[in-house]
C-alpha positions in Angstrom: 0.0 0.0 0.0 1.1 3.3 -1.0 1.7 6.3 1.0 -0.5 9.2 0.6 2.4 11.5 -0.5 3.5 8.7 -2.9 -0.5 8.5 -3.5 -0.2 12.4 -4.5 2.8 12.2 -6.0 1.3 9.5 -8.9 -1.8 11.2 -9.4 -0.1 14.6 -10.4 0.9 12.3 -13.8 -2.6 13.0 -14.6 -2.6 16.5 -13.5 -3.6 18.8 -16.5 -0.5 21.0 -15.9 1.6 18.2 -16.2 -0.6 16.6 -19.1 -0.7 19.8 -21.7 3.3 20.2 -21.4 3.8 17.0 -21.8 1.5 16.5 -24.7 3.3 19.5 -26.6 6.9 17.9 -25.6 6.0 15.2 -27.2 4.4 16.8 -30.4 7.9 18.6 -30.7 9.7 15.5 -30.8 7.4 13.4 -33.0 7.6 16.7 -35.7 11.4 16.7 -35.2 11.8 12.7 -35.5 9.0 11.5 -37.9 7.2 13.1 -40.4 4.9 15.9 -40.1 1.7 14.5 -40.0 2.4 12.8 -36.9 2.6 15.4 -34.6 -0.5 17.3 -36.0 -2.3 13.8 -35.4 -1.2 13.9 -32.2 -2.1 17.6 -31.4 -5.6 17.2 -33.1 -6.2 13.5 -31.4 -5.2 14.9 -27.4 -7.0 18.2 -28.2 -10.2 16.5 -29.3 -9.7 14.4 -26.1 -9.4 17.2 -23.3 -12.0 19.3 -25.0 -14.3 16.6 -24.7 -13.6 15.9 -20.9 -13.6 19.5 -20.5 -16.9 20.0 -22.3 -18.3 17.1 -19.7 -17.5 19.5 -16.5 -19.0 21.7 -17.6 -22.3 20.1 -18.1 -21.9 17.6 -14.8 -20.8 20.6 -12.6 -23.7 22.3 -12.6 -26.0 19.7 -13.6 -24.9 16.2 -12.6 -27.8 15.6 -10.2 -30.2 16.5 -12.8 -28.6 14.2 -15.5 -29.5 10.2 -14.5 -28.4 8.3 -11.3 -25.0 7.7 -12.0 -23.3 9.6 -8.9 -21.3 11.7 -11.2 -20.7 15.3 -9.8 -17.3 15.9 -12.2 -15.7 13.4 -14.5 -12.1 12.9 -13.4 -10.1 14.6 -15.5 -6.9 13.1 -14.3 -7.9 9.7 -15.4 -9.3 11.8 -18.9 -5.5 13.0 -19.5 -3.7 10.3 -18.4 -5.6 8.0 -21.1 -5.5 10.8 -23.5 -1.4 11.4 -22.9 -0.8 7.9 -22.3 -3.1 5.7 -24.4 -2.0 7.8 -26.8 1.5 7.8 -26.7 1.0 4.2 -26.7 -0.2 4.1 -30.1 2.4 6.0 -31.4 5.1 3.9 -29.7 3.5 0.9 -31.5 3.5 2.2 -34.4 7.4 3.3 -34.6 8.4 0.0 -32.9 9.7 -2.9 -34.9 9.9 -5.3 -32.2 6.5 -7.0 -31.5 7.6 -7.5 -27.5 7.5 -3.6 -28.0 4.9 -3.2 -30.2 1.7 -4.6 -27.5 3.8 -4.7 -23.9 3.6 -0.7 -24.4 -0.3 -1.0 -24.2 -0.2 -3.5 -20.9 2.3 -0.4 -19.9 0.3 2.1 -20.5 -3.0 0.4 -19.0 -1.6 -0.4 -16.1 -0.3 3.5 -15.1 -3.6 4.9 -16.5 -6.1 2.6 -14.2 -2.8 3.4 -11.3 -3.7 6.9 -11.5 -7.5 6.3 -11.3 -7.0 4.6 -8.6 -5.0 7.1 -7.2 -8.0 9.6 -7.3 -10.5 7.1 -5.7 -7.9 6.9 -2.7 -7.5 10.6 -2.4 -11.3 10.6 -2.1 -11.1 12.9 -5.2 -13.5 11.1 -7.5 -16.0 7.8 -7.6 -15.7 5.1 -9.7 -17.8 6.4 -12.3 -15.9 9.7 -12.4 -12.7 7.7 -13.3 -14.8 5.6 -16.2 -16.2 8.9 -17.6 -12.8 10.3 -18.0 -11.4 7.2 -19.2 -13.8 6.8 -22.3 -13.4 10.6 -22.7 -10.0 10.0 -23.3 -9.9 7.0 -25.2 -10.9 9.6 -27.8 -7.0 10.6 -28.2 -6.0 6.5 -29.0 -8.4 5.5 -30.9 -8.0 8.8 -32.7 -4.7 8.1 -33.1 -4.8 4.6 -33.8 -7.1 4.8 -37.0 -5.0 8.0 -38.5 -1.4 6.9 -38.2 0.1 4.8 -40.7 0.4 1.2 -39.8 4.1 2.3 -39.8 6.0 5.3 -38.7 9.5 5.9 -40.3 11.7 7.3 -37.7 14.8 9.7 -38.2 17.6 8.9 -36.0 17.6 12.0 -33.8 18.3 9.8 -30.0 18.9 13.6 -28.4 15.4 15.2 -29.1 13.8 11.6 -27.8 15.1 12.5 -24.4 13.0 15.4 -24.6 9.7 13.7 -23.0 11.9 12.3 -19.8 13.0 15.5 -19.0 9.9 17.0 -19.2 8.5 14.5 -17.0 11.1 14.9 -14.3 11.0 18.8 -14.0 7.4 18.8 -13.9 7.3 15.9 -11.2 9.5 17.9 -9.2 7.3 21.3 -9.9 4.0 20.7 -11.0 3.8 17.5 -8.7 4.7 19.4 -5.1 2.8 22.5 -6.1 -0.7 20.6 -6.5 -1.5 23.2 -9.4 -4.8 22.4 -10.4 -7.7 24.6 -12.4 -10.5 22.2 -11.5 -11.4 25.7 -9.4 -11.9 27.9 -12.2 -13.5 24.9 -14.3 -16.1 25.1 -11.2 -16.9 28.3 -11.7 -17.0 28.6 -14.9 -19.5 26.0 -15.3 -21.8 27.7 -12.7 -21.7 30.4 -14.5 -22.5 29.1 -17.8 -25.3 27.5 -15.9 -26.6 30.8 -14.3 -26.4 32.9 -17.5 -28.8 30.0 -18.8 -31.0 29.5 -16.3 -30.8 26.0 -16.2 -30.1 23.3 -13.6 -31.6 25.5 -10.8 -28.9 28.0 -11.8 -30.0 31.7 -11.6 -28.1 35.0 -12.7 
């Protein structure tokens, strides 16, 4: 069993100002390393997926207790950009690998850090269960995305010095962005309330 700090510590992989950095970090390598299509794939296929999870705050914000009886007050969108990030990433991998070891282990991978950091919000009493499948399917949108516009195989230049590029991003902002607990799940709030009171819906008045 973890310990909360360690707890805190793996959540903040999900975190979106750890996510968006990364997701650009990554987009730089795969233009600098592969051809151009790739990375505006990429772009397009995470975009689609975090403006879809945050598109779902803002409607189960304000209105969650009006929309079935699923429990769902805000869809987690750590798990959202961990899938989105990571699921996606996963793709990619697979398709610049040419070992098959490679080629599938990098999905068990991926899985396996993706349901850790759902997990991780269940623990820290951030989310329930269906929060964390909510985000999840919103950001399957990124893979699957990315898994029917790639090529089946991705040529890759032999630049070893830009690939470090995504492991140092993710130890700076594991150091920063992981301590600080930045988060703008506030402003999302409040936003959403009032979008809702400038409608007049879901009991939401101006």
């Amino acid at each position: 069993m973890l310990t909360p700090h360690a707890y805190l510590m793996l959540t903040s992989f999900g975190g979106i100002m750890f996510i968006l950095p990364f997701i650009i970090t990554i987009a730089f390598s795969l233009a600098l390393t592969t051809p151009p299509r790739t990375a505006v794939v990429w772009l397009f296929a995470t975009g689609c997926a975090l403006g879809t999870i945050l598109i779902l705050k803002l409607v189960f914000i304000p209105c969650g207790t009006f929309i079935g009886n699923f429990g769902i007050h805000s869809p987690s969108g750590h798990m959202a950009g961990a899938v989105t990030a990571y699921g996606g990433l996963a793709v990619v991998i697979h398709r610049m690998a040419r070992h098959d070891g490679l080629k599938w282990g990098v999905f068990f991978i991926a899985a396996l850090f993706c349901a850790a950091i759902g997990y991780s919000r269940i623990v820290l009493g951030a989310h329930v269960p269906n929060e964390i499948y909510l985000g999840a399917l919103a950001g399957l949108i990124s893979p699957l995305v990315l898994f029917f516009a790639l090529p089946v195989t991705i040529p890759v230049l032999p630049k070893p010095l830009v690939l470090l590029a995504p492991a140092l991003t993710i130890a700076i902002l594991l150091l920063v962005v992981g301590e600080a607990g930045i988060t703008p799940e506030g402003y999302i709030s409040n936003l959403s309330r009032q979008i809702a009171a400038y409608f007049h819906i879901c009991g939401f008045s101006g």
